[in-house]
N, C-alpha and C positions, 0 to 999 in steps of 0.2 A: 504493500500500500504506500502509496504516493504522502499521503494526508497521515494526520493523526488522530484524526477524529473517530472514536468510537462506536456512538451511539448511532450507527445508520442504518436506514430503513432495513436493506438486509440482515443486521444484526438482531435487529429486533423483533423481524418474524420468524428466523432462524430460533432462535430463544425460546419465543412466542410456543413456536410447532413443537419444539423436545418438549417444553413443561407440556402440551396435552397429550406427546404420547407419552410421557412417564406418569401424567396424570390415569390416563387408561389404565396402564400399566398395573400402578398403585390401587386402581380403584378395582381390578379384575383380582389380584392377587389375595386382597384381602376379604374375597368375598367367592369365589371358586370351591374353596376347601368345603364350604355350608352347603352349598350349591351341588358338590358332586355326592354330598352324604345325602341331602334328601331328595334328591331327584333319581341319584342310579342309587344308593343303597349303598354307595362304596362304605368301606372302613377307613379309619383316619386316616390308614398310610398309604392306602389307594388315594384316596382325596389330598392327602399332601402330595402325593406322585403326579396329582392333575394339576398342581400349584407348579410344580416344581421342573416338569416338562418342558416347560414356555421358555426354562432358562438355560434348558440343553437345548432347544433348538435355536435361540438364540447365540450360545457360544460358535455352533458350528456353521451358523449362516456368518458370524463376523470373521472368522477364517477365509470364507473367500470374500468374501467384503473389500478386507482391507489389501486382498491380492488384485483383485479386479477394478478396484474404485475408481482408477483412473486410465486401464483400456477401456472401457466398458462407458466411463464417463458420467462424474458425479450428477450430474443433473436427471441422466438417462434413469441413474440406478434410482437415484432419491426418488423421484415420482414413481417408478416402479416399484419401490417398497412401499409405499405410502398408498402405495393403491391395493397393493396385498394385505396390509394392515386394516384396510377399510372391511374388505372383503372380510377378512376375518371374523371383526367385529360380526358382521353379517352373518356368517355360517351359525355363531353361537344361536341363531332362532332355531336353526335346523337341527340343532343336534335331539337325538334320540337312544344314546345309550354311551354308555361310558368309555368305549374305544373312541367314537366316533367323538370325545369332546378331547380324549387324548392329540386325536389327530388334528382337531382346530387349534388346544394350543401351542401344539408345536410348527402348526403355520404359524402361528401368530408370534409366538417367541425369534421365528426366524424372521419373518419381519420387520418386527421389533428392531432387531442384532445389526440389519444393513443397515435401518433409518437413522439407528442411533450413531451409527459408524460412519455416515456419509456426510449428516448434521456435526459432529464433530468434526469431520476433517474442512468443510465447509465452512464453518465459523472460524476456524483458526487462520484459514487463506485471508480471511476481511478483516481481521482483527489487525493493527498494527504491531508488529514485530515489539517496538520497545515498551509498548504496554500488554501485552500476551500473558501476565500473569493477572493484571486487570480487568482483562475480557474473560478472559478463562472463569472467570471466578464469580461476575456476573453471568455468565453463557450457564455455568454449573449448578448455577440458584434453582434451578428450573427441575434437578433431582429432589430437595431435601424439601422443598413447596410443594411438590408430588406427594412425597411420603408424608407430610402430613395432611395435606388437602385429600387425598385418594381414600386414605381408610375411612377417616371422617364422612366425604360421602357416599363411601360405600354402608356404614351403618344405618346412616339417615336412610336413606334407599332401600334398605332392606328395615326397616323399620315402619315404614309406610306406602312399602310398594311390591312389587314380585321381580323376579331375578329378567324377566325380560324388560321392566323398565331399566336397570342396570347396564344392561345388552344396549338398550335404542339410545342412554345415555353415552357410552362408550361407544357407538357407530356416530355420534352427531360430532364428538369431539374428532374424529378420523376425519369427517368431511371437513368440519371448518379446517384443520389442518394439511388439508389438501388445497383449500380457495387459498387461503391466506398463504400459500407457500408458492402458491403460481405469480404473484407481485416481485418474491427476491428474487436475486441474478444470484447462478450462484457458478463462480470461478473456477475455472477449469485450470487442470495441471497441464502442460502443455510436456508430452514426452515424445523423447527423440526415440529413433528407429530402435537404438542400441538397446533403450529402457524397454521396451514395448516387447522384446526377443526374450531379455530376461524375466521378463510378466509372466511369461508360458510355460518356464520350468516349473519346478517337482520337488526343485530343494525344503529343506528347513528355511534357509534364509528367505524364500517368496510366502512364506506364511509369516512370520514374525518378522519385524524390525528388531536388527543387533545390538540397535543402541537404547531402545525403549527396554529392554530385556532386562537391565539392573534396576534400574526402580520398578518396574514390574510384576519385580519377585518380591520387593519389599509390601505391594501393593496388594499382590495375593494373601500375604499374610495378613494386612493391616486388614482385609476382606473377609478371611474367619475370623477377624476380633470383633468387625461391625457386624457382621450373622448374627454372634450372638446377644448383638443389643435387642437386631429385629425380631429374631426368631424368639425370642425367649423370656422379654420385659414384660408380658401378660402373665403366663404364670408364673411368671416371680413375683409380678407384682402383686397376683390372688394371696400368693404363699404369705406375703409379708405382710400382706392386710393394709398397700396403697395404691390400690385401685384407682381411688379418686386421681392421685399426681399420674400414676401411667397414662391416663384416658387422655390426657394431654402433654407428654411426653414430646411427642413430636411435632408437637406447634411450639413448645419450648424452643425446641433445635433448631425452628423453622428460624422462629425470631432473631435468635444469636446469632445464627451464620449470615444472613442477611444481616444484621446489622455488621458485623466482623467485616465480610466480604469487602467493603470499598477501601478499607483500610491495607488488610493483609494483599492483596492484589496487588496494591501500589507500590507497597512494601517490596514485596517479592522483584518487581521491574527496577527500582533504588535503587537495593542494598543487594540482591542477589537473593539466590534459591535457601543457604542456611540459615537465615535472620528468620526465616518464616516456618520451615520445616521443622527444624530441633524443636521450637518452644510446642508445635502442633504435639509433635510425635509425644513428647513429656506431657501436655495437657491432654489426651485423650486417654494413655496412662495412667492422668491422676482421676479423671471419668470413671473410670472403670473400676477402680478402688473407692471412690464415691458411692457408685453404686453398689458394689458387694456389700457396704456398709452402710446404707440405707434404712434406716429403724425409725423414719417420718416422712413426710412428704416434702418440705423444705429439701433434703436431702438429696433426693432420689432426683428432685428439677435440677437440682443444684448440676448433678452427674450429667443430665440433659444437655443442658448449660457448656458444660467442659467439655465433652463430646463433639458436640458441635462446634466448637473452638478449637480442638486439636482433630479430630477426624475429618471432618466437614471441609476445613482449611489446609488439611495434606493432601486432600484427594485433586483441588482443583487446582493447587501449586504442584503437582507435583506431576497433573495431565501437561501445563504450560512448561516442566520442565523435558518429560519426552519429545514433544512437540519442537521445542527451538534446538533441540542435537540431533533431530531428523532431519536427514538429503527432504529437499522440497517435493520431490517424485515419489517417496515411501513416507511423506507424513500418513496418507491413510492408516500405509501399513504401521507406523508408528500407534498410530488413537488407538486400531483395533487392539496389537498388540495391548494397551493398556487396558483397553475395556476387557479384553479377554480374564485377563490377570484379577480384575477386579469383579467379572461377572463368577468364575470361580471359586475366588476365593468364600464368597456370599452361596456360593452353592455347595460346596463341601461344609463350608462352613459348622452347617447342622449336624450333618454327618460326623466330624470330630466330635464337636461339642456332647453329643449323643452318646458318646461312650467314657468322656468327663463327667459329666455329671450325676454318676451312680455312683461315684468314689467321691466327688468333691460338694457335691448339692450345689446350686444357685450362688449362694455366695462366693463359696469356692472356688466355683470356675469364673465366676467375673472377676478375681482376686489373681489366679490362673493365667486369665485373657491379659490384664495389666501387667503383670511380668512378662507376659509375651512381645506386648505393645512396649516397651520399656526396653529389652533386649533388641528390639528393631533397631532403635537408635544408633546402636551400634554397627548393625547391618547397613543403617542407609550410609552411616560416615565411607564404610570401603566400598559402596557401590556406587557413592554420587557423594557424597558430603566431602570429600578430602580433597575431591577435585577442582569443586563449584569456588569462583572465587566471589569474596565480597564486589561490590559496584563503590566504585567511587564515584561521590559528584563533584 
């Protein structure tokens, strides 16, 4: 970009479109699991298998995502997910038995997987270079406003409505985000013969970017430490008798990282990538032992609070950090790469945590999670922290 100007038009329907499909997203996830027990009769771990499918098809459609994003041609691909995604939405009226809703969310997971992959690498081409931890971190608001707008009205909705008003609310959000995405331009990679030849191999290197790979791995873990904020803060919260602070947990987080965001952004473009990461990684750490030790409800916001100030503010410093040590021709493959590691992480996640928590209990393992989150610290300094230098002005 020529200019420094931020906020334009494309940036802000670009923005716009992710918060409604992670609003979708959000608002299907938290309301499937109900949805597959009283309609097919699944059992819980059939119906978490119908929750949880949407995010294996999604990791393996960002695999060629970020191989393809730019023969194929971001524009081409984005309205073609976006149209898949719509679809989606739409099949859920059809569904009639519990294969057949397997099958709709793992289109819809893989749709998901491209849109979110192509809207990433698309936002970062408009963003100006010397503010990219600034944009990044406005462009990423549009995750943690999902998470908590999405459950919320998937409650309301199923509190006064049937799972197909759910459905026509989740197709109406696809279309607007189809009108409103035909207005941005969105910036095409411009690749030479030579790049376009190595597109079609088979290696490891055309699925992953080598250089997103070390913070990536940091990213993956940092991704089973937030699993089990999401997966697990309801019945801990039953267990501990603060229901009332859980029910609003995540508009807590919404709050703080929105208010955080304009600040650490700027920060991050200043001073460099360690002024903003170390204090994240230590505050989401101290989250976490906030939470295990939660015995009121001040408390347990509190952990909300910290979370969102160290997790919240790693994940979108830490996208603008893959992104500007990616070749211009594999940022795709860079984003996906990150989204991979982070969709992952959030999907095994349960899986570990599952087999902590008959030894450690609730508290335990968020106690657990924070020495995990803690020992990163160290991880990120040899993977990226020793390297990054401060910014002088």
């Amino acid at each position: 970009m020529n200019n420094s100007k931020l906020w334009t038009k494309d940036f802000i329907i670009i923005t716009l479109t992710s918060f409604l499909v992670f609003l979708t997203f959000y608002l299907l996830m938290t309301t499937l699991t109900l949805y597959a027990i009283e309609q097919f009769q699944a059992s819980q771990t059939a119906a978490g298998f119908a929750a949880s499918i949407f995010v294996i098809g999604s990791l393996i459609s960002r695999l060629f995502a970020g191989k393809y994003i730019d023969v194929i041609g971001r524009k081409k691909l984005l309205y073609s997910s976006l149209i898949l995604f719509l679809v989606a939405c739409l099949l859920y009226f059809e569904v009639n038995s519990y294969g057949v809703l397997l099958l709709v969310r793992f289109i819809h997971g893989a749709a998901f997987g491209i849109t979110t992959t192509v809207m990433g690498t698309a936002v970062m081409e408009i963003i100006p270079a010397h503010r990219r931890g600034e944009g990044t971190g406005y462009f990423s608001l549009s995750t943690p406003l999902a998470t908590a707008i999405g459950p919320f009205l998937g409650i309301i909705i199923t509190q006064n409505a049937d799972f197909n008003m759910i459905f026509a609310v989740c197709t109406a959000f696809s279309v607007i985000s189809i009108v409103v995405m035909l207005f941005a331009k969105i910036i095409e990679a411009p690749l030479s013969s030579e790049q376009i030849q190595q597109a079609k191999g088979f290696s490891l290197s055309d699925f992953f970017e080598k250089s997103a790979l070390p913070i990536s791995s940091m990213i993956f873990i940092m991704g089973i430490a937030y699993a089990s904020v999401l997966t697990y803060i309801s019945p801990y919260a039953i267990e501990i008798k603060l229901t009332g602070a859980a029910s609003i947990f995540f508009i807590i987080y919404a709050v703080f990282l929105l208010a955080s965001r304009p600040f650490t952004g700027k920060l991050l473009d200043k001073k460099g990538d360690n002024i903003v990461i170390y204090p994240a990684l230590f505050l989401f750490a101290v989250g976490l032992v906030c939470l295990s030790q939660s015995y009121n409800n001040p408390m347990l916001l509190i952990a909300s609070a910290l979370i969102a100030l160290g997790f919240g503010n790693m994940l979108s410093c830490s996208q603008a950090v893959v992104v500007n040590k990616a070749p211009r021709h594999r940022m795709g493959l860079a984003t996906s790469t990150f989204y991979i590691a982070m969709d992952a992480g959030i999907g095994v996640g349960p899986i570990i945590i599952g087999f902590i928590l008959p030894f450690f209990g609730y508290r335990g393992m968020y106690m657990t999670m924070a020495i995990v989150v803690f020992l990163t610290i160290g991880l990120y300094y040899f993977v990226h922290g020793r390297h990054a230098k401060a910014i002088v002005q």
